[in-house]
N, C-alpha and C positions, 0 to 999 in steps of 0.2 A: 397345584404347586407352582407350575410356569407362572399362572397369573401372578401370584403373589411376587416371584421374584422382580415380575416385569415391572409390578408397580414399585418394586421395592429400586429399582436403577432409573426408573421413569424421572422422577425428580434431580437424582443427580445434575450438578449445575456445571453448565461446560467454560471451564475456567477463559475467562479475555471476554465471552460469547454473551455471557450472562445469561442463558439460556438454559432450562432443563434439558434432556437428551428426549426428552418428550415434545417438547415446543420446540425444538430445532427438528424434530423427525429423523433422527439420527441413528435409531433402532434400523435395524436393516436386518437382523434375522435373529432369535434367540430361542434356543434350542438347545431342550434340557433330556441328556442322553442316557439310556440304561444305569449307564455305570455311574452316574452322581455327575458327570461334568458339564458345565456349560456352555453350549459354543453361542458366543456373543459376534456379531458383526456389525461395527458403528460407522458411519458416513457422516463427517466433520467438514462442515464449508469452510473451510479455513486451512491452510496449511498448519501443520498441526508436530511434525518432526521431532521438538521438542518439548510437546505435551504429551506423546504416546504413551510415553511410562509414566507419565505423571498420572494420567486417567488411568490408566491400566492398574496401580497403584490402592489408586483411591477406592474402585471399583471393588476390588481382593478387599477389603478392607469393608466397604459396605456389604460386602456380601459374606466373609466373616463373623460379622456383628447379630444380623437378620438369618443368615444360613450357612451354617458354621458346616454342615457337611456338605457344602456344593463346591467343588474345583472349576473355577474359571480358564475358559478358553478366548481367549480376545482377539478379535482383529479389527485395528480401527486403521481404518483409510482416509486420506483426504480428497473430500470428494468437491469441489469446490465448483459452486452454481453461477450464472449467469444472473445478475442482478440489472433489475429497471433503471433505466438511466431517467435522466430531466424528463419533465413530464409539460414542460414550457413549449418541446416542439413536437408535437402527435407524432410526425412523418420518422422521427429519428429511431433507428434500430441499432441492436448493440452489434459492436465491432462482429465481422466475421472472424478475424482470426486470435482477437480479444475477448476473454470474456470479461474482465472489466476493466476498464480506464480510471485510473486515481489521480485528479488534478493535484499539484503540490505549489501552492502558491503565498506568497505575500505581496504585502499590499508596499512594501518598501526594499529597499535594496540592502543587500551587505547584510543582513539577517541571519546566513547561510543554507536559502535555500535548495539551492543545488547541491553543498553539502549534506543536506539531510533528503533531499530525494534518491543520491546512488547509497548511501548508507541505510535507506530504508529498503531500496528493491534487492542489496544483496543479503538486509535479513532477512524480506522474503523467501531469496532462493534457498536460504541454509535451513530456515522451517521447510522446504521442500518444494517450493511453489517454482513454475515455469512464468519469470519477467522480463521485463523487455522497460527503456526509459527513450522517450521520446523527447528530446532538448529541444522545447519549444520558444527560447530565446535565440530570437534572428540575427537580432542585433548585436547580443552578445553573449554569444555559446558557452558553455564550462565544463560541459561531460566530455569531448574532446580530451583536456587536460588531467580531470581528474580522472578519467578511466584510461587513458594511456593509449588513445584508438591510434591505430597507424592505418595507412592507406585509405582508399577511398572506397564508395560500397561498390560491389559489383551488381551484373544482371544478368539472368539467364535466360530471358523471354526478350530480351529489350526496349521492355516498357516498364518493369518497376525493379525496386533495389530489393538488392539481400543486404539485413542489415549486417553490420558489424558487431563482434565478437569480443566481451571481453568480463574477465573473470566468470564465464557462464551465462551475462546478461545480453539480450540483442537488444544492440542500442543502433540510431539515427539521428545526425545532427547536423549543422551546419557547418559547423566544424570540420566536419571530415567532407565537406561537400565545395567549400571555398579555401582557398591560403590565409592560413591561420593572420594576415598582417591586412590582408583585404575587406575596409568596411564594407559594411550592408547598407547603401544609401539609398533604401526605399522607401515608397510610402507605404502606408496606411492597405490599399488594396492587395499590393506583390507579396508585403506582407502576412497577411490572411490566406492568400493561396497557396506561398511556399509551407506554411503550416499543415494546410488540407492533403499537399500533395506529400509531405514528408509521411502524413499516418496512414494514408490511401496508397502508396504507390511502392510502401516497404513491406516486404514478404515476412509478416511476425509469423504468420507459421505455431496457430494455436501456444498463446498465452493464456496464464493464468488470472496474470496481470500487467497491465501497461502505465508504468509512472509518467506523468507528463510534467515537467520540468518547466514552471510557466516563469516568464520574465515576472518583475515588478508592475504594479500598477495597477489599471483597470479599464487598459485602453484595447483596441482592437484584438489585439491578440487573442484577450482573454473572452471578448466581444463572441470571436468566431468560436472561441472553444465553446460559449455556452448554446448558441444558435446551431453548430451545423455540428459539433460531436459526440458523441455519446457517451457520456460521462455516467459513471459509477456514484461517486463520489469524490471529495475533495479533504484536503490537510491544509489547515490555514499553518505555516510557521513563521515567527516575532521573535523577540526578544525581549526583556522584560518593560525595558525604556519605553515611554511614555508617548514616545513621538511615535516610534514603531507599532506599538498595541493600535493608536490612531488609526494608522495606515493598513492595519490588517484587520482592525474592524471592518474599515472599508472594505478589503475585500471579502469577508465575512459576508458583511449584506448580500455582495454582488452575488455570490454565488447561492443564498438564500432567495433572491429575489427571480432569479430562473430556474429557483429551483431543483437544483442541485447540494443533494446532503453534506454536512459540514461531516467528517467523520472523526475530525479531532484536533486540537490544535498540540503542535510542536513548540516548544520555548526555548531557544537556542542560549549561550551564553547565561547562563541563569543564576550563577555565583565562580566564584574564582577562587583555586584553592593554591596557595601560595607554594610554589616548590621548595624553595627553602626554609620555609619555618611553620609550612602547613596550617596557618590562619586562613580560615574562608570567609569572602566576603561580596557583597550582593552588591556589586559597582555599577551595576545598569539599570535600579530597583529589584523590588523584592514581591513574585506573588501577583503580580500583573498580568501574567498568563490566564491562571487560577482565577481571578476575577472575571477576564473575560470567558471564560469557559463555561463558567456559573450561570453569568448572567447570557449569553446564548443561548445555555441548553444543549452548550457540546461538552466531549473530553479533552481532556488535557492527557494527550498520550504521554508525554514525555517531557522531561525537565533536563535538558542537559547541560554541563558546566564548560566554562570557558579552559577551554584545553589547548595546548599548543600543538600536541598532538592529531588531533582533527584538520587542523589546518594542514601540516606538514605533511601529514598522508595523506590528502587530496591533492598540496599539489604536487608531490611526488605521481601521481597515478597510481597509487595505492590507497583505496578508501579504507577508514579502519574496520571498519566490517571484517576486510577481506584481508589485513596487515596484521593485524590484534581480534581472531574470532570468539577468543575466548576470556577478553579483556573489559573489564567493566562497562566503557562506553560502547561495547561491539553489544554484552548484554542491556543496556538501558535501549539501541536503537530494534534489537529484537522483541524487546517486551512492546516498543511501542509500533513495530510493523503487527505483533498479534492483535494488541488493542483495536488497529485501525480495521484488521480483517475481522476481527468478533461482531464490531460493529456495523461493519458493510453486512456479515452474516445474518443480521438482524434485519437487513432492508425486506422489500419485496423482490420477489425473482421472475426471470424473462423466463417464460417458458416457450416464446415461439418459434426458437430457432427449433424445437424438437417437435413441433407437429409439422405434415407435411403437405405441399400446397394440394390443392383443390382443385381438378380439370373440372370444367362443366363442360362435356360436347354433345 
């Protein structure tokens, strides 16, 4: 009778994951008690907070249908794995206090990708995941402003920083490290360093997940992220415009080409719905995302509309995640932090931080 049930949940598909509960290995104990009931125990790589009842749902429901006298007992956890980074540098190993690093990049400016990197890590944390965003634009910081950071990090060893606190997320940036009116007039090398030393030298203190907030382009910065860090995965975000899809092809490749997984692309401004008289319309083109995603071979996590609101609530220091959690654009950046996690779920996983080293004497 167990076997049958097992086969009968085995298939179940774990919504965002695209995954069976069988191919994800997500069974973790099932066990079928005297009295007719089942105690089910599932392990979900993915923050999962506002799926639980949705599984748990579906589950009662297949089990219903196949075995109308068994009462489900459920506990799904999120258990969420350390996944292989670039495979471009042998030497490189995943963060110790990260288990994975999410580049968030485009290939042009004014796109909104800083706005859509703290709006994706604080749908992370409301699906239940432990993140952290690392503002890796030197030149010209923005999680400062929009997460509302006051003061500067501190240190309790006197060699590296605690980050900074805010809405739940631990963040590090420049921003909170120089006077918000003082340029960054470095090169190319200072550069690269101050980057290495902001993700090495800040006490994340076991995350889930680490946004990295990359500048524009495809120059050094991004250079060092693919060579010396250990990257999960990346999120190209454009807009629909022609010139921009351009510039995030570009960066498309880049991160293709070391090696590192596209996990999805973001569409910013995607159509515009008229406040006064509610006519929508596609002012930047139309579906430009959607093509690019196609012809990749990525997702297109998310389509979001030109809002005044996104804007107002960043730069208030209020991101709308964390302003409006239960307001349409807080659900369109939730649906597309799950996508991004289902699909990192799908990668391969680092197992070596859990075996343990090997004297020879």
């Amino acid at each position: 009778m167990i076997e049958k049930i097992k086969n009968s949940l085995a298939h179940y598909q774990i919504p965002f994951m695209g995954l069976s509960l069988q191919e994800a290995k997500a069974i973790k104990a099932c066990e079928l008690l005297d009295n007719g009931q089942l105690q089910l125990l599932l392990h979900i790589d993915m923050p999962c907070h506002s799926l639980a009842t949705h599984i748990e749902m579906e589950l009662r429901e297949l089990l219903a249908t196949h075995h109308p006298s068994i009462q489900l007992k459920i506990n799904i956890q999120k258990h969420i794995a350390v996944h292989k980074v670039q495979s471009s540098n042998a030497q490189l190993k995943p963060h110790k206090q990260v288990k994975n690093i999410i580049a968030v990049a485009s290939g042009k400016g004014g796109v909104g990708k800083s706005t859509t990197t703290v709006n994706l890590a604080l749908a992370l944390q409301a699906e239940g995941a432990s993140v952290g965003i690392l503002d890796a634009d030197i030149y010209g910081p923005s999680q400062g402003m929009m997460l509302d950071l006051k003061g500067r990090p501190d240190t309790r060893d006197g060699q590296t920083m605690e980050p900074l606190e805010s809405y739940g997320l631990k963040v590090n940036s420049m921003a909170v490290l120089v006077n918000q009116e003082q340029p960054m007039i470095w090169r190319g090398p200072m550069v690269s360093s101050a980057l290495e030393q902001l993700l090495n030298e800040t006490q994340w203190r076991e995350l889930d997940y680490l946004l990295i907030d990359l500048p524009p382009g495809t120059g050094d910065i991004q250079l060092t992220m693919s060579q010396k860090i250990p990257i999960s995965g990346a999120v190209i975000v454009t807009t629909p415009q022609d010139i921009a899809l351009m510039d995030a092809q570009r960066g498309l490749k880049m991160f293709e080409e070391v090696n590192v997984p596209v996990l999805g692309i973001i569409e910013n401004m995607s159509t515009h719905i008229c406040t006064q008289c509610g006519h929508e319309e596609h002012i930047f083109g139309e579906g430009g995302a959607q093509s690019m995603a196609e012809k990749s071979g990525s997702l297109l996590l998310a389509s979001l509309p030109l809002d005044i609101n996104i804007r107002q609530q960043a730069d208030r220091g209020k991101p709308i995640v964390a302003s409006d959690p239960e307001g349409d654009i807080a659900l369109i950046y939730r649906a597309a932090a799950l996508r991004m996690c289902g699909q990192l779920a799908r990668r391969p996983k680092d197992f070596r931080a859990s075996f343990g080293n090997i004297v020879i004497k």
